[in-house]
C-alpha positions in Angstrom: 0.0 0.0 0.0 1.6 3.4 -1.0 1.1 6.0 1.6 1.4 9.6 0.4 1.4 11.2 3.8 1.0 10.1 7.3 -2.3 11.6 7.8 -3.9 9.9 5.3 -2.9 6.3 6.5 -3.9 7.1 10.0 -7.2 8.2 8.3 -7.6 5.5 6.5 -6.7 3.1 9.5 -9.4 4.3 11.4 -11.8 3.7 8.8 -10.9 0.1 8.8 -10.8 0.0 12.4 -14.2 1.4 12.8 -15.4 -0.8 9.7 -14.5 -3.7 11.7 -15.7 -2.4 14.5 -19.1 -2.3 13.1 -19.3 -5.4 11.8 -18.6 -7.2 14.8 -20.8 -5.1 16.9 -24.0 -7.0 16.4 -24.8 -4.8 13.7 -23.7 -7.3 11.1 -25.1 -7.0 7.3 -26.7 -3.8 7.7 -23.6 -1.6 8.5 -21.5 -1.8 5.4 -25.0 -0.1 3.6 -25.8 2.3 6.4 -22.4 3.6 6.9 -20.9 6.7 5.8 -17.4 8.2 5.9 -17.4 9.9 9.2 -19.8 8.8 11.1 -20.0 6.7 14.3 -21.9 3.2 14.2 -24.3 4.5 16.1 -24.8 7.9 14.0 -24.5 5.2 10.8 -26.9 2.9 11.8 -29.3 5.9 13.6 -32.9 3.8 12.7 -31.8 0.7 14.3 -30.8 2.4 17.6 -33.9 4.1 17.5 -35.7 1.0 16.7 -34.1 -0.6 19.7 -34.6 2.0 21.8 -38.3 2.0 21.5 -38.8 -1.7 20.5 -40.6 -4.5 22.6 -39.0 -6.9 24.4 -38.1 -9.7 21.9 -37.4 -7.2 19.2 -39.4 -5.6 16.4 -39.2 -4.8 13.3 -39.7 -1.6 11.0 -39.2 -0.5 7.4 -39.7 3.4 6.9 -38.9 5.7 3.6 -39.6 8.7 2.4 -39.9 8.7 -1.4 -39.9 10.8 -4.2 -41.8 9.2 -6.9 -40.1 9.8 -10.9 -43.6 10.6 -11.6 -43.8 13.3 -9.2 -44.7 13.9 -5.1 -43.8 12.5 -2.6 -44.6 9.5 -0.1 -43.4 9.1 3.2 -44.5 5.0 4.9 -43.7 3.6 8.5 -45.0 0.3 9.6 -43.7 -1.9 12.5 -44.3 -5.2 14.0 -43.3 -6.9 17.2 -41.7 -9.7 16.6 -43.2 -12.3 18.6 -46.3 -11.1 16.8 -44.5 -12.0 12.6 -43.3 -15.2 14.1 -47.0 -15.9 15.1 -48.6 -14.9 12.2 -49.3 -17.4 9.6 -47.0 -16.5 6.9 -48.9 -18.6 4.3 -51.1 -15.4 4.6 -49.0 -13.3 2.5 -48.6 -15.8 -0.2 -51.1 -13.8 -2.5 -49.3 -10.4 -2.4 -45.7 -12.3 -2.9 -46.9 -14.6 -5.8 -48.1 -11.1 -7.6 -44.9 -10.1 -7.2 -42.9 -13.4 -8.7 -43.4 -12.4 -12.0 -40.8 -11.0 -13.9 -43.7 -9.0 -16.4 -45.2 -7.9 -13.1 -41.8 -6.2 -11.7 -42.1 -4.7 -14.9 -45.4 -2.9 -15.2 -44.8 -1.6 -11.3 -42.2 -0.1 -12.4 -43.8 1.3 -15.6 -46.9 2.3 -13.8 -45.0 4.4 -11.0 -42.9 6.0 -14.2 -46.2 7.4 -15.7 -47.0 4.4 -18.1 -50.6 4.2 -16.3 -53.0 2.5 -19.3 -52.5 -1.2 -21.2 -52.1 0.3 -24.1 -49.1 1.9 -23.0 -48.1 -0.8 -21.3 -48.0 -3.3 -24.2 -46.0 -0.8 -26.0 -43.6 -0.2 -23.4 -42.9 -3.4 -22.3 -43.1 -5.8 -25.6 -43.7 -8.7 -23.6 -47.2 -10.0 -25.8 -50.8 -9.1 -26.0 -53.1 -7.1 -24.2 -54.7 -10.3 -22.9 -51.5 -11.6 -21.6 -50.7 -7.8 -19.9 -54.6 -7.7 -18.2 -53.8 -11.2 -16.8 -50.7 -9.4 -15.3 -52.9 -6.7 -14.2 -55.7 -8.9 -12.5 -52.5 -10.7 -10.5 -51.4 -7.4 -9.3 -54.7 -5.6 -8.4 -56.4 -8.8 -6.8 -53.3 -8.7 -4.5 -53.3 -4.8 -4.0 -49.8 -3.6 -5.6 -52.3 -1.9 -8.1 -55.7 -0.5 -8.5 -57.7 1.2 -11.0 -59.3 4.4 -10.1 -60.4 5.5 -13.5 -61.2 2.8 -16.2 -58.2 1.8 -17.6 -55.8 3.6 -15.7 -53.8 1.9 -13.4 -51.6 3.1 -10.4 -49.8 2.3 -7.3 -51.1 2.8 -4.0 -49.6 5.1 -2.1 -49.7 3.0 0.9 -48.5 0.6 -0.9 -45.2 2.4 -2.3 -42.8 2.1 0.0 -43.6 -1.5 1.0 -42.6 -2.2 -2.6 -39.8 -0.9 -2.6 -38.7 -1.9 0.9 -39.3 -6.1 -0.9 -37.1 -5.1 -3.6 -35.1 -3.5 -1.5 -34.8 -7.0 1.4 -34.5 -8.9 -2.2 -31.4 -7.5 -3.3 -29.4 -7.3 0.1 -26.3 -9.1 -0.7 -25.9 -12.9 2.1 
């Protein structure tokens, strides 16, 4: 490792340090995302602490955001559960809304929908995936389960309390093991 000056490997050291020091704080896979050049693991890792602070015993958890959507405004979501209470539940329950969601095609006209693309027609166009049968099939999957609805006929759009759960799957999907 070339060093150009000593501050900047003692800098650099600490980083490390407190990169390890993170990850074997309990903190674990989240820390690497949360954290920030700079900051403490606590400051890094600010809604777990608060989570923890105000959290049940056995635990809870919480997803948050605060969104700006491409096709304009804003939604801001927090939901929590205790623990003990998602390790009672029957999670067969929330096979419906997850099976909408297996569907490549389906990932896709979400995303079309929250970028403006709101009617089949468009859709079909936009996604060159097949018919407007096979895209209304897609759309009956993903408005029976909730990720869509259709306020106006044959416009389509995402809930808004349903926006930030979305994201926050994709989100849980795509966190590196």
């Amino acid at each position: 490792m070339r060093v150009d000056a000593a501050g900047d490997f003692e800098a650099r050291l600490s980083a490390v340090e407190q990169a390890v020091a993170t990850l074997t704080s309990g903190a674990g896979a989240l820390a690497p995302s949360a954290a920030r050049p700079g900051l403490s693991p606590e400051e890094a890792l600010w809604a777990l602490e608060g989570l923890r602070a105000r959290a049940p015993e056995g635990g809870a958890v919480l997803y948050t955001g605060v969104v700006d959507l491409p096709a304009g405004g804003t939604v801001q979501w927090q939901h929590g559960r205790a623990a003990s209470d998602v390790f009672e539940q029957d999670w067969a329950e929330q096979a419906g809304a997850l099976t909408a969601l297996g569907h490549p095609v389906r990932l896709q006209i979400l995303h079309a929908v929250l970028h403006r693309t709101v009617t089949v027609a468009a859709l079909v166009e936009k996604l060159e995936t097949g018919t407007s049968g096979q895209v209304y099939h897609h759309l009956k999957e993903l408005t029976a389960a909730g990720w869509l609805t259709s306020g106006k006929r044959g416009v389509y759009e995402v809930p808004a309390a349903r926006i930030v759960p979305l994201l926050a799957i994709l989100v849980a999907a795509g966190t590196p093991g």
